[in-house]
C-alpha positions in Angstrom: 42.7 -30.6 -54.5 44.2 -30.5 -51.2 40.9 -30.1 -49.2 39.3 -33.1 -51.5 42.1 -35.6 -50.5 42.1 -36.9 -47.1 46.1 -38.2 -48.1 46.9 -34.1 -48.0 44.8 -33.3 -45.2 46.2 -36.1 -43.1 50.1 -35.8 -44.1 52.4 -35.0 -40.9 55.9 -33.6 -41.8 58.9 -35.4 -39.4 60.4 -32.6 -37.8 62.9 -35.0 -35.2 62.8 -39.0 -34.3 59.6 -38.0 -32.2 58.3 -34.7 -33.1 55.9 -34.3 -36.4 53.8 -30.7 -37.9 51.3 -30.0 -40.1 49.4 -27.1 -41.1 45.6 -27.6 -41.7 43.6 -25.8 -44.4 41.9 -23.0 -43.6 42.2 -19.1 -43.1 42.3 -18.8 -39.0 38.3 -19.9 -38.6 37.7 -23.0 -36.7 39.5 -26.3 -36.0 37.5 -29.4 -36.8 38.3 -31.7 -33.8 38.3 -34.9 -35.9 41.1 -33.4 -38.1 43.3 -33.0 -35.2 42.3 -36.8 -33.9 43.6 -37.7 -37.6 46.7 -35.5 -37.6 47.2 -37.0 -34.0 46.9 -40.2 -35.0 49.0 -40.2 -37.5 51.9 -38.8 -35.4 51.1 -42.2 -33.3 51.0 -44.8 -35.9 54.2 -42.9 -37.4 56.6 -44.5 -33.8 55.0 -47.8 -33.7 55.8 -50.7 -35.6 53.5 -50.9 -38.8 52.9 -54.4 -38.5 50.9 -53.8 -35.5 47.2 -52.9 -35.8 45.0 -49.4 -34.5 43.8 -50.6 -31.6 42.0 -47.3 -29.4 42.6 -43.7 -29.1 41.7 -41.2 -26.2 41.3 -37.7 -26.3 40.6 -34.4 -24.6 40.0 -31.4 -26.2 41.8 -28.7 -24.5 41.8 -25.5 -25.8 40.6 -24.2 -29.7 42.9 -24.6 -32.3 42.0 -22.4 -35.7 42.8 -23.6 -39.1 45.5 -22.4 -41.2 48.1 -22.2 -38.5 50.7 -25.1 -38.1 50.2 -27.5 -35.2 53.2 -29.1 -33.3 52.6 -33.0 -32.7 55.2 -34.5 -29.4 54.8 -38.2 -29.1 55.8 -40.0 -25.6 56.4 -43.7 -25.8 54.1 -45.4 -23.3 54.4 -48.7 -24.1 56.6 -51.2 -26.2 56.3 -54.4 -26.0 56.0 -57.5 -28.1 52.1 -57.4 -28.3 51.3 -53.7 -27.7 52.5 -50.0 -28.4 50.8 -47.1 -26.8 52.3 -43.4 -27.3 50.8 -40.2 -26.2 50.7 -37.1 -27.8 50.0 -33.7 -26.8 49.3 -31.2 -29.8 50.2 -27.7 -29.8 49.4 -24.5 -31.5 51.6 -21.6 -30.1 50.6 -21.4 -26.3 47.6 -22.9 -26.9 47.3 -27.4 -26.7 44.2 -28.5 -29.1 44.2 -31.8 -28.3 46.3 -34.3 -25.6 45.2 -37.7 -26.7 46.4 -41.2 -25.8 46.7 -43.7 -28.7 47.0 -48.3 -29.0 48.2 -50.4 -31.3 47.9 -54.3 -30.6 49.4 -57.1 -32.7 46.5 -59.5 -32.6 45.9 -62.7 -31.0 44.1 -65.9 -31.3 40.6 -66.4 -30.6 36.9 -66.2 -32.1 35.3 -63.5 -34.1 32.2 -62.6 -32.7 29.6 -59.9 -32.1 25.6 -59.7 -31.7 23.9 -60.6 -35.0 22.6 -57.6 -36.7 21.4 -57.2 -39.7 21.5 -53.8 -41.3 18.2 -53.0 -42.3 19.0 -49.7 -43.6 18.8 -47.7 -47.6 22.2 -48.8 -49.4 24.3 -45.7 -49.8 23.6 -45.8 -53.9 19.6 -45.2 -53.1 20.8 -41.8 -51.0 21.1 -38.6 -51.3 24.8 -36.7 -51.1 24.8 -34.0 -47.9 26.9 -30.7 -47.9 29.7 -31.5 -45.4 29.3 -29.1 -42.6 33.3 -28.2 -42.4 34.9 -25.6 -43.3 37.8 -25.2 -45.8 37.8 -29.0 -46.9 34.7 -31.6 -48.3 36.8 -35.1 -48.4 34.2 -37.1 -47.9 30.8 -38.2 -49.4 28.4 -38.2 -46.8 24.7 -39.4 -47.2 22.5 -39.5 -44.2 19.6 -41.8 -43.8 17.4 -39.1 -43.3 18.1 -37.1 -46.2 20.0 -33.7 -46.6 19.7 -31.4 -43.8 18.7 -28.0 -43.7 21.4 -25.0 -43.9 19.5 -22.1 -42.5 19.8 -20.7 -38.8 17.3 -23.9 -37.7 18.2 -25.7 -36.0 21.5 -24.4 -34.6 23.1 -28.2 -34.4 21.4 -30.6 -37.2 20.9 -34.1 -36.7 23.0 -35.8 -39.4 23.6 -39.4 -38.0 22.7 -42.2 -38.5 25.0 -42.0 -42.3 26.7 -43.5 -45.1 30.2 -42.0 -46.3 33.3 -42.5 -47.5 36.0 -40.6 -49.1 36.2 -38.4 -52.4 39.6 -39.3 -53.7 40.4 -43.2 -53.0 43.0 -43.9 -50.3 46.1 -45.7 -50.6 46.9 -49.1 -49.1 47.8 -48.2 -45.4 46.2 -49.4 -42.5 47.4 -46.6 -40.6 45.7 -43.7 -43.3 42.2 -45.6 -42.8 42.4 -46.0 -39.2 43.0 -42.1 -39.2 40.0 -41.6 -41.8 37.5 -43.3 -39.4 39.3 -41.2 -36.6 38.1 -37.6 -38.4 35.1 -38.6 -39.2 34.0 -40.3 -35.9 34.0 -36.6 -34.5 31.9 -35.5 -37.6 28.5 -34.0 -36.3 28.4 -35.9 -32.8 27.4 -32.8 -31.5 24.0 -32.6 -32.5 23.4 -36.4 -30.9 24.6 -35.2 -27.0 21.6 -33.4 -26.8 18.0 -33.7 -25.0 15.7 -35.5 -27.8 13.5 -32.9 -28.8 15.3 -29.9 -27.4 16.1 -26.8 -29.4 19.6 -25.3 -28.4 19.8 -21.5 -28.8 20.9 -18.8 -31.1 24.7 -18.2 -29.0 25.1 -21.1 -27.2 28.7 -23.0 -27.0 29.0 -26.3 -28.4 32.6 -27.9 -27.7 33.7 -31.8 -27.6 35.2 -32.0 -24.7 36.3 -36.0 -24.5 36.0 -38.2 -27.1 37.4 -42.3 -27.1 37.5 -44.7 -30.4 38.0 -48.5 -30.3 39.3 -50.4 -33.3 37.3 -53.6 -33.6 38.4 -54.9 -36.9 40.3 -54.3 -39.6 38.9 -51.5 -41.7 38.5 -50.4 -45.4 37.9 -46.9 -45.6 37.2 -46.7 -49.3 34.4 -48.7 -49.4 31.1 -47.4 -47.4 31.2 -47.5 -43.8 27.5 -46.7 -42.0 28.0 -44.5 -38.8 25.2 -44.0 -36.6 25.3 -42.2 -32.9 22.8 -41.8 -30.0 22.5 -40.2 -26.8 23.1 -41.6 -23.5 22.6 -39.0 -21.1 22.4 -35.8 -20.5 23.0 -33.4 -17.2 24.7 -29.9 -16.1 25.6 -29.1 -19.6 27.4 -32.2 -20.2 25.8 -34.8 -23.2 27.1 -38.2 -23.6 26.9 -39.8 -26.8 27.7 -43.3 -27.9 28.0 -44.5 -31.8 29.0 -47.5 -34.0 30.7 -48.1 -37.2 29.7 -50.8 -39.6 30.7 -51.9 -42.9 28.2 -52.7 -45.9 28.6 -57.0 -44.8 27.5 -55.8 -40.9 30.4 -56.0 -39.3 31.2 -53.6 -36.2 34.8 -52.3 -37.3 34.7 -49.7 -34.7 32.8 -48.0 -31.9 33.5 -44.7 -30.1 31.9 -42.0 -27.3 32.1 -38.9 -27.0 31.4 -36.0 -24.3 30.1 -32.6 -25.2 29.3 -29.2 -23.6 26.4 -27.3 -24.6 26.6 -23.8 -22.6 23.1 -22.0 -22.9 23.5 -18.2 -23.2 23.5 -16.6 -19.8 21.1 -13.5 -18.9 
């Protein structure tokens, strides 16, 4: 099924040499912002050369998109070179722009592999229990947080869910590009509820919206396989949390890293 698969959620139709659509599940609720980053990623990768790798993307969340209704992906050429590709593209849902994000794509070069020793002394995925996805419309993904399932009633408004294991439902194909966009959606997954106060209850009818979010590529990546995410707060002030998270694979290595930027608007008098 469609909203199992994350090749059908993720598939952009060419509508000119620069100009791409898709239409994501759903019956006019909400927009998951990490579908968009896919769909806009995808748009991306889809100029550049595919021998080059994912190297970053930045976005900002404009205005609300709602599923169900088609979204209109423009990509500007940045950069071409021998080395690097960077294209920007602005997403649009009638009047309305979802997302404006910024995307790299390096070919590599020389040099050591290194980053801090860790080692991750964490459950494996297989001793876990599978969560509910909290998304509407679609469940692509296996996700099975450290912590255990999380609780589905009114309390609390934004559940912790990180740190987690997951990976996809329905295997993806060989394409760098498709598992690049994979890590894309679900580095948005649930970051919310980790750009908050430790300890602090939001309210019944507060707003929760990302507002920036920014993913580095660190090495190549295979979605299929479990990847561990994990996310923690950095600060927050005026409404504004800051969270920064890491993805690892089951061998320890840091494939990816991102931050993100959220507003939590209490409910006025």
């Amino acid at each position: 099924m469609a909203e199992h698969d994350f090749a059908d959620l993720l598939r952009i139709a060419t509508l000119g040499e620069q100009l791409f659509s898709a239409t994501p599940v759903g019956d006019g609720g909400h927009l998951f912002g990490g579908h968009t980053l896919g769909l806009a990623f995808q748009a991306a990768s889809a100029t550049v050369n595919p021998e080059l790798w994912p190297q970053s993307l930045h976005a900002n969340f404009i205005d609300a998109g709602r599923a169900g209704h088609e979204l209109r992906m423009e990509v500007e050429p940045l950069r071409n070179s021998r080395a690097f590709a960077m294209r920007q593209v602005t997403v649009t849902q009638g009047e309305a722009t979802p997302l404006l994000m910024q995307a790299a794509f390096h070919s590599g070069e020389n040099g050591p592999d290194w980053q801090p020793s860790a080692t991750l002394d964490v459950p494996d995925p297989e001793s876990l229990e599978s969560d509910g996805t909290f998304l509407f419309n679609m469940d692509p993904m296996d996700v099975r947080p450290l912590g255990g399932p999380k609780n589905r009633g009114s309390r609390p408004m934004v559940p912790h869910v990180h740190p987690f294991w997951v990976r996809p439902r329905v295997p993806l194909a060989d394409d760098r590009m498709l598992h690049a966009a994979v890590v894309a959606f679900i580095s948005d997954y649930m970051v919310v509820g980790t750009t908050q106060a430790p300890d602090f209850t939001i309210p019944q009818g507060s707003l929760i919206v990302t507002m920036e979010h920014a993913l580095w590529f660190h090495r190549p990546v295979d979605a299929n396989d479990w990847l561990l995410f994990t996310a923690e707060p950095l600060s927050v002030y005026h409404g504004r949390g800051l969270s920064r998270g890491t993805v690892t694979d089951r061998d320890g290595h840091l494939v990816a890293s991102f931050v993100q930027e959220v507003l939590t608007r209490l409910p006025r008098e």
